[in-house]
N, C-alpha and C positions, 0 to 999 in steps of 0.2 A: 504494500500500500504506500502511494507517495504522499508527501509532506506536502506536497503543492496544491492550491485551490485548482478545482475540479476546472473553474473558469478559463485557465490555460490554455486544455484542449480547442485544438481546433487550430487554423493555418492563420501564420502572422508572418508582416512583413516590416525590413527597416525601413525606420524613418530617419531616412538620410542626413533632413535639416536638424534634428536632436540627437546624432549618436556621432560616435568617432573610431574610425579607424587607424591607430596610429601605431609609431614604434621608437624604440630609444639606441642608440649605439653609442658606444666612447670613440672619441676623438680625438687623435694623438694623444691616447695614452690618457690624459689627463679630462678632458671636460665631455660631456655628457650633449649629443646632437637630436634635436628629438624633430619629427617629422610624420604627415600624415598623407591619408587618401581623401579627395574630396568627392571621388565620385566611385558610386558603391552600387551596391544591389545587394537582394540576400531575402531569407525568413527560415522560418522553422513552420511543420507541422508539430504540434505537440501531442502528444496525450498522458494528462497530468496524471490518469491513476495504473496508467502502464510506461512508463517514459522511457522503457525500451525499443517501443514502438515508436519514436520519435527520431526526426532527422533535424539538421539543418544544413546549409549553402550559403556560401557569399562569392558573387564577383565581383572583384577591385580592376576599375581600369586602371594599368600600374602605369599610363602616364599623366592621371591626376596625382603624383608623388606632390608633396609639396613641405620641402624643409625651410624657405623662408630666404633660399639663398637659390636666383636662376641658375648662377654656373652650377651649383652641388645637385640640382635637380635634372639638369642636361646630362651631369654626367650617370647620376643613378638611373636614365631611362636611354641610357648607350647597352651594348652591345655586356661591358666591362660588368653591369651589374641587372637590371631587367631588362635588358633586350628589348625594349615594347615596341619594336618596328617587326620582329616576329612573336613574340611572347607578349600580346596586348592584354591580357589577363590574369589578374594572378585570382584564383578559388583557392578555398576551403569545402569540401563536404564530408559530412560527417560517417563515420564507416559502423559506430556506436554511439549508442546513450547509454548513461545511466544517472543515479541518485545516490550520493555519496553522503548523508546526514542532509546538513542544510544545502549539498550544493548539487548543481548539476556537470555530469562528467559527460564530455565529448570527445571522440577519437574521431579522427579524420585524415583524411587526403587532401594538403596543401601542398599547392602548385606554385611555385612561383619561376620565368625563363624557363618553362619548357621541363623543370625540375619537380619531384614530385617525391614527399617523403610524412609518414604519421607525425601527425604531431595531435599534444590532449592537452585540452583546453578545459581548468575547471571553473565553470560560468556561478557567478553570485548572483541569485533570484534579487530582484529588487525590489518586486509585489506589481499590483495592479492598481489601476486608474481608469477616472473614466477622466477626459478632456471637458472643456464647457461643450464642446460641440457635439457631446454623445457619442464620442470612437473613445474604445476601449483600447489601452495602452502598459504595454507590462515593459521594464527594466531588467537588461542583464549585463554584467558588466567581466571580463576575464581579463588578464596577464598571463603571460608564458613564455620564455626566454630559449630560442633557439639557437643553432648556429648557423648563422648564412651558408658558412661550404657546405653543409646539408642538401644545399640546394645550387650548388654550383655557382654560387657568388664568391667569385677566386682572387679577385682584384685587389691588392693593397700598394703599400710602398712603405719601404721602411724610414725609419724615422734613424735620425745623427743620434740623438741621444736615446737609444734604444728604445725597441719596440715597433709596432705599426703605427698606420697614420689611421684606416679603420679597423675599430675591434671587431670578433668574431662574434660576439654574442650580441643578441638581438633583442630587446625586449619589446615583446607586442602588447601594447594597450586597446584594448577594444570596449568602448561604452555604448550598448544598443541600446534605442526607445524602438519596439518593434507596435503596428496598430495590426488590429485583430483583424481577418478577412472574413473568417468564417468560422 
């Protein structure tokens, strides 16, 4: 029996303008470059009182990258790191569900340049709402720290006083407002 209100059930989609897909890397070694997607897609089918029977999906067009600097965004959508002139997509779909106490476990197939490797995602329920306008609106929010070369991001350069210029680990922020379809 799951912990989640029954109200779950049923198919939802992000809502692009209230959620974020982002991620964090180090930066020569020393400072921390954070950076998101602006343009997404995605939802979950749920079912709260089985939520093994439940999926979810996202596509990120990986050339709305946007770290807040053109040069470092031209080059993250080169060849060197998403390729998005053949690899216009980076997904997520999820291979399992489950319910871990208060949270929800996801395994999945992300895809990022044509790369494609499990990664689990444990999602924090954030509850339900209704909007003033009557759509019903549920919150979930994950982090999960991968390693780029996982996925064929091989690109660095080293640094004079030791170490790279980008780090290997990857931390992914992801904040969904998803609205109920059905």
């Amino acid at each position: 029996m799951s912990a989640f209100p029954a109200e779950l059930t049923g198919t939802w989609e992000i809502d692009a303008a209230h959620s974020t897909v982002g991620f964090a890397v180090k930066h020569a070694v020393v400072a921390t470059t954070r950076g998101g997607f602006g343009s997404y897609t995605g939802g979950a089918t749920i079912d709260a009182e089985t939520p093994e029977n439940s999926s979810l999906w996202v596509e990120i067009d990986a050339a709305s990258v946007n770290t807040g600097n053109e040069q470092r965004d031209g080059h993250l959508k080169s060849p060197d790191f998403f390729d998005v002139e053949n690899h216009p997509k980076i997904t997520y779909k999820s291979t399992s569900v489950s319910v871990k106490g208060e949270d929800i476990v996801t395994t999945g197939d992300l895809t990022i340049a044509g790369h494609t490797a499990p990664v689990e995602l444990v999602w924090e329920f954030g509850g339900i709402a209704k909007d003033p306008w009557g759509n019903t609106k549920a919150g979930f929010e994950t982090s999960a720290t991968i390693n780029r070369k996982d996925w064929g991001l091989q690109w660095n350069a080293a640094l004079e006083t030791g170490g790279f210029l980008v780090g290997e680990k990857v931390k992914l922020v992801i904040e969904i407002e998803a609205g109920k379809q059905a």
